[in-house]
Backbone as CSV, one residue per row, in Angstrom:
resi,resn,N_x,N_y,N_z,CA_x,CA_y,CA_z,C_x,C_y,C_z
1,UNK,-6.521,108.952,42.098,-6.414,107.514,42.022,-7.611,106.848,42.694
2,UNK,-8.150,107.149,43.830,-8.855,106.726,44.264,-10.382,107.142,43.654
3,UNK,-10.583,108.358,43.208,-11.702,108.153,42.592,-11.476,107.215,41.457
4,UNK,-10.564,107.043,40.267,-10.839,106.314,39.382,-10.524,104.810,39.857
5,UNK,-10.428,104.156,40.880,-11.058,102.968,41.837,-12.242,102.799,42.101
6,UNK,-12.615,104.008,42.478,-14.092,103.785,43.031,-14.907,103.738,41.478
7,UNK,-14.648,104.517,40.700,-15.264,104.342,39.553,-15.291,103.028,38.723
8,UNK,-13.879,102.461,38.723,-13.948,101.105,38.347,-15.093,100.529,39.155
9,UNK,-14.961,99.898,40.427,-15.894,99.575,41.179,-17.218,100.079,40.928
10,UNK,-17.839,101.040,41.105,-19.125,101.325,40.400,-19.351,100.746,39.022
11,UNK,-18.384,100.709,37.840,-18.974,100.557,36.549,-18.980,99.051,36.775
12,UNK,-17.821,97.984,37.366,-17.853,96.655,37.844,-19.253,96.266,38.315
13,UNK,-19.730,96.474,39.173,-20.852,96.612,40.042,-21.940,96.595,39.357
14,UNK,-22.181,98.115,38.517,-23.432,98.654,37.739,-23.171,97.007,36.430
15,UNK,-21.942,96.877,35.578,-22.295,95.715,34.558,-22.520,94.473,35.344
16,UNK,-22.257,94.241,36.753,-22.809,92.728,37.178,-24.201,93.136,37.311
17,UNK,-24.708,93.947,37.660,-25.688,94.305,38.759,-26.945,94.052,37.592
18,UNK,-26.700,94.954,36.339,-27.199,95.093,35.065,-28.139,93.732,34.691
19,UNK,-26.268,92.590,34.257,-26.808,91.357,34.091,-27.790,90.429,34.603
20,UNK,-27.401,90.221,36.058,-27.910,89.474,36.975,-29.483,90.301,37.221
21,UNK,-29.842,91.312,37.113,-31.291,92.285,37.114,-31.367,92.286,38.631
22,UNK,-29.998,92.011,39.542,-30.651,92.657,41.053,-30.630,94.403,41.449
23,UNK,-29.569,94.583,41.025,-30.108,96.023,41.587,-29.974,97.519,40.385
24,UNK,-31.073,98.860,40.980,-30.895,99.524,39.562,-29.740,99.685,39.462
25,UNK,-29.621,100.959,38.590,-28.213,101.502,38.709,-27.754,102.758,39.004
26,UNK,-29.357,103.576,39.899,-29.006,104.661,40.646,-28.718,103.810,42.708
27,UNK,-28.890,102.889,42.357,-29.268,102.608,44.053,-27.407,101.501,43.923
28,UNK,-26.886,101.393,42.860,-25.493,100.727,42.962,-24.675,102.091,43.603
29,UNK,-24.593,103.064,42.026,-23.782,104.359,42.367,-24.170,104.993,43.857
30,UNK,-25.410,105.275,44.221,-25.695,105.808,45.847,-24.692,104.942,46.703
31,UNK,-24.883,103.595,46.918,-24.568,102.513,47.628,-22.537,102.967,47.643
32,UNK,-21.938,102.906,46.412,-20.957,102.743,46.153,-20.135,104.390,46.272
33,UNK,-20.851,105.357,46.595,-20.143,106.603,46.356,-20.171,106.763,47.943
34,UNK,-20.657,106.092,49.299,-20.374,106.520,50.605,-18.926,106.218,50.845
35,UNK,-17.934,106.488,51.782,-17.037,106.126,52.040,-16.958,104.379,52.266
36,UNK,-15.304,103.932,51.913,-15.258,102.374,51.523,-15.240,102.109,53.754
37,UNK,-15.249,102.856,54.448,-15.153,102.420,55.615,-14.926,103.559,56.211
38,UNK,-15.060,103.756,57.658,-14.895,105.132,58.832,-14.087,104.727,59.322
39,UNK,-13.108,105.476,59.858,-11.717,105.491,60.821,-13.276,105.406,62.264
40,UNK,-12.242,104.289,63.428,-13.030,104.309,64.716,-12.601,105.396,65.210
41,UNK,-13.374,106.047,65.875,-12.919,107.178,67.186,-11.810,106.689,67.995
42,UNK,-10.952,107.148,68.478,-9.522,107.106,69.319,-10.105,107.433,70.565
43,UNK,-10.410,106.913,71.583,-10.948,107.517,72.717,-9.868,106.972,73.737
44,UNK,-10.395,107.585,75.355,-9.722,107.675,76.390,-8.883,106.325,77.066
45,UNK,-9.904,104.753,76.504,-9.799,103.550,76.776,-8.472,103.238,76.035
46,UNK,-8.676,103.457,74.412,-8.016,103.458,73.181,-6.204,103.973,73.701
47,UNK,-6.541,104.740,74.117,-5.143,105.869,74.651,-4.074,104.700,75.946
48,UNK,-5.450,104.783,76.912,-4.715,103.953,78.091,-4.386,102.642,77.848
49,UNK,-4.873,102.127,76.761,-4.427,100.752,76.749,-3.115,100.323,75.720
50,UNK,-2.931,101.911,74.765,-1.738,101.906,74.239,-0.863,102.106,75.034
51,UNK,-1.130,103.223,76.069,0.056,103.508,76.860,0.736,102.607,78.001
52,UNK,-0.403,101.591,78.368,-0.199,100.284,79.036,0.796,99.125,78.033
53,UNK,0.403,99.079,77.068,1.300,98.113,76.318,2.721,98.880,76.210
54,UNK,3.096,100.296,75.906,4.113,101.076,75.755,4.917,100.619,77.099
55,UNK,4.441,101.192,78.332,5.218,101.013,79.434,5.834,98.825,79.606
56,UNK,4.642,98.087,79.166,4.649,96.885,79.378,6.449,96.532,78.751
57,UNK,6.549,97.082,77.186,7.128,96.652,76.265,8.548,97.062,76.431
58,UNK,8.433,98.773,77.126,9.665,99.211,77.067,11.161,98.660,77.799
59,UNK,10.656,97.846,78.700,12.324,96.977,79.444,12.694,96.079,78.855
60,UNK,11.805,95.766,77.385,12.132,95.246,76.947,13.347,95.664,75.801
61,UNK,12.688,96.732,75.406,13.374,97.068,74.060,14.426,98.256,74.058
62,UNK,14.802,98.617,75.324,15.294,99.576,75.571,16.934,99.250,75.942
63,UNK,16.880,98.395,76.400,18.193,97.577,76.931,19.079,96.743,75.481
64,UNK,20.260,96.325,75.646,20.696,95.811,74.369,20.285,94.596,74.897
65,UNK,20.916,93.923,76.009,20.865,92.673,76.092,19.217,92.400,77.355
66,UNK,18.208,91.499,76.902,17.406,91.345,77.822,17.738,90.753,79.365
67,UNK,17.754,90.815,80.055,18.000,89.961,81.144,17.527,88.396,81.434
68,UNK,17.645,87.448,80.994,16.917,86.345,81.392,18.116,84.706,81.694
69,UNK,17.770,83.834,82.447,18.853,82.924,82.862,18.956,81.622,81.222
70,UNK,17.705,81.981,80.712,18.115,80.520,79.829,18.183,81.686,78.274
71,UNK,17.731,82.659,78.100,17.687,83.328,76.950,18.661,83.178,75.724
72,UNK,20.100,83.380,76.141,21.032,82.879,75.765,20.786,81.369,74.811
73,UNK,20.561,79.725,75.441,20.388,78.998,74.878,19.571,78.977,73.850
74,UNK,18.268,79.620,74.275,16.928,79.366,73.128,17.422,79.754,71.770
75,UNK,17.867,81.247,71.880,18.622,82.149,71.273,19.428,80.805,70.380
76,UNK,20.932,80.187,70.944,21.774,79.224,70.596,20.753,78.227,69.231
77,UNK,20.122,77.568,70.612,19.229,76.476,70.066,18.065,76.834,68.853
78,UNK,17.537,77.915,68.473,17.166,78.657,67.043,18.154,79.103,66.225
79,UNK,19.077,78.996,66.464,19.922,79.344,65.445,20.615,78.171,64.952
80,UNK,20.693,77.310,65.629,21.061,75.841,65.170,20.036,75.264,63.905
81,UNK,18.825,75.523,64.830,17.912,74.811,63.991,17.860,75.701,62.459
82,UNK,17.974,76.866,62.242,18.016,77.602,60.962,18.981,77.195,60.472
83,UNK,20.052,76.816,61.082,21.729,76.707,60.106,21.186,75.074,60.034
84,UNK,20.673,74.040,60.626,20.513,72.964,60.755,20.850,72.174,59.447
85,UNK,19.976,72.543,58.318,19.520,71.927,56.878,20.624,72.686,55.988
86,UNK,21.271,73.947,56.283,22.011,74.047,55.343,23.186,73.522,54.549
87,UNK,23.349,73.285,53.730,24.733,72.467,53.228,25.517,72.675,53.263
88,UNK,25.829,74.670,53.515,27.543,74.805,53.947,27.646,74.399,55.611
89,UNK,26.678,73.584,56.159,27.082,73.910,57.824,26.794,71.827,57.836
90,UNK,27.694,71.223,57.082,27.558,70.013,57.373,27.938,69.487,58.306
91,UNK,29.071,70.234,59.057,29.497,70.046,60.420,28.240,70.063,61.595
92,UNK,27.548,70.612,61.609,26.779,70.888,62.620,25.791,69.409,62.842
93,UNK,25.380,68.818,61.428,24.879,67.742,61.441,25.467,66.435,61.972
94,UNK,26.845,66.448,61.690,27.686,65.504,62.157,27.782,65.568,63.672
95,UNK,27.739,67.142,64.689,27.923,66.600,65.925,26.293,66.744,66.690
96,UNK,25.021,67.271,65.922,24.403,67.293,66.414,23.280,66.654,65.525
97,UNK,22.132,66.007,66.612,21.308,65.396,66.061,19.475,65.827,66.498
98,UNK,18.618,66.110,65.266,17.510,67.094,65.840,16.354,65.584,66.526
99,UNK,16.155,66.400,67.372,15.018,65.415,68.145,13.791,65.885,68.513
100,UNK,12.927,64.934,67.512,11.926,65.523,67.290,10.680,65.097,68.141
101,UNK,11.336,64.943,69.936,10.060,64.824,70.339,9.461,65.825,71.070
102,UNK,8.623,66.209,70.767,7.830,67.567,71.637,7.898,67.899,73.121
103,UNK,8.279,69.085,73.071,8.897,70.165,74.423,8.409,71.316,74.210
104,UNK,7.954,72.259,75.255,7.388,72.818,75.430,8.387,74.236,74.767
105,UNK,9.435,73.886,74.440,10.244,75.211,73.950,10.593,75.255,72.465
106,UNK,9.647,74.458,72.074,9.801,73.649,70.258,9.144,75.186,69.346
107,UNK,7.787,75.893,70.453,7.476,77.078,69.676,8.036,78.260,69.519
108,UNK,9.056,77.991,70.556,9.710,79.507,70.538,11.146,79.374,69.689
109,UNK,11.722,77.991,69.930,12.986,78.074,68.875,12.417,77.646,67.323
110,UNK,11.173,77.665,67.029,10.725,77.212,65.279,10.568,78.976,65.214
111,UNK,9.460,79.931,66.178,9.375,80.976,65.584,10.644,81.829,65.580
112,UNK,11.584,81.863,66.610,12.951,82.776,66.262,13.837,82.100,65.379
113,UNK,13.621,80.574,65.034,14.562,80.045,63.597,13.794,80.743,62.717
114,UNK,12.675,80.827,62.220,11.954,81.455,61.104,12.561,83.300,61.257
115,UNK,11.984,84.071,62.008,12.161,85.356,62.585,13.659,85.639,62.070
116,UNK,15.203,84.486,62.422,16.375,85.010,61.817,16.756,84.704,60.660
117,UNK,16.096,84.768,59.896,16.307,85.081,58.188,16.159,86.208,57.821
118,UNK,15.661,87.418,58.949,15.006,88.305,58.580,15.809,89.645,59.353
119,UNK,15.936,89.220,60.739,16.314,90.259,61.911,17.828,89.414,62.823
120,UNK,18.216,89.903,63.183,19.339,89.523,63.917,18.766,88.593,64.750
121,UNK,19.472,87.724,65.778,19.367,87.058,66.795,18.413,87.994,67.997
122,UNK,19.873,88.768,68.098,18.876,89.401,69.828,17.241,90.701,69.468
123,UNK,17.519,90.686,68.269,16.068,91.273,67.949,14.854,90.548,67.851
124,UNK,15.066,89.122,67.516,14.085,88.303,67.468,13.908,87.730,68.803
125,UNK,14.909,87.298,69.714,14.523,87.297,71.057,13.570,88.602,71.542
126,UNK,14.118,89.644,71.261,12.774,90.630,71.814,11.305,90.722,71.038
127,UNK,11.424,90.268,69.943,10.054,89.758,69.235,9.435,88.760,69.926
128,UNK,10.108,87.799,70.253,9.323,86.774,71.128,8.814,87.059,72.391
129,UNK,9.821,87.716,72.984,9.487,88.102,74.521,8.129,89.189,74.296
130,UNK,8.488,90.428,73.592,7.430,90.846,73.056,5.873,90.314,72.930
131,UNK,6.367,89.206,71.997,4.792,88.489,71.682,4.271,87.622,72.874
132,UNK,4.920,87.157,73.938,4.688,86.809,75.366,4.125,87.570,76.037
C-alpha cells in the first residue's frame, strides 16, 4: 500500500513538475523515493520526562473518586450546562437560569460539558485535572 502511495505521489509530482518545467524527472523520483519522515531518537531526557508525567498523573487516575473540596460542584455545574438546552430537561430551565457573566470556572465547566457527550462525568473530571 504504501509503495503504491508513494508511487501515486511520484507520478502526481513528475505530471506537475513536467508542466510547470521546474524540476526533471530523475531529481522528482530521487527527491520522492527517501523516506516521507525519520522516527526521532527516544533518548534518556525523552524517558525521564515520560516517567515524570507518569508518576505526576497517576493519583490521579488510579483512585475512583479524586479527592478535591469543590470537584463535586464543577462536576454538578457541567452537567447542567450539557442537559441545559435540551428539550426533554425543560424542568431544569424553569428552576435554573444560565448567567452569562464571566468567572474564572466558565473554562472548566464548557470543557467537561463538551468532554460528557463522550465519557462519563468522573472521567472527564480526571481529563481536566489531567490537563491542569
Amino acid at each position: 500500500m504504501l509503495k503504491y502511495l508513494t508511487a501515486l505521489v511520484v507520478v502526481t509530482a513528475v505530471d506537475s513538475a513536467r508542466s510547470s518545467g521546474r524540476m526533471s524527472t530523475r531529481s522528482i523520483i530521487q527527491h520522492h523515493s527517501q523516506p516521507f519522515h525519520k522516527l526521532p531518537k527516544i533518548t534518556l531526557k525523552h524517558l525521564l520526562i515520560a516517567l515524570l508525567l507518569l508518576v505526576h498523573l497517576l493519583p490521579i487516575w488510579i483512585v475512583k473518586y479524586f479527592p478535591t473540596q469543590d470537584g463535586p460542584s464543577h462536576i454538578y455545574n457541567a452537567q447542567l450546562f450539557k442537559e441545559y438546552h435540551d428539550h426533554q430537561n425543560f424542568r431544569i430551565r424553569d428552576v435554573y437560569q444560565l448567567n452569562w457573566t464571566p468567572f474564572p470556572n466558565w473554562t472548566t465547566h464548557l470543557l467537561m460539558g463538551m468532554l460528557m457527550y463522550i465519557f462519563p462525568p468522573l472521567i472527564c473530571e480526571k481529563i481536566v485535572l489531567s490537563l491542569c
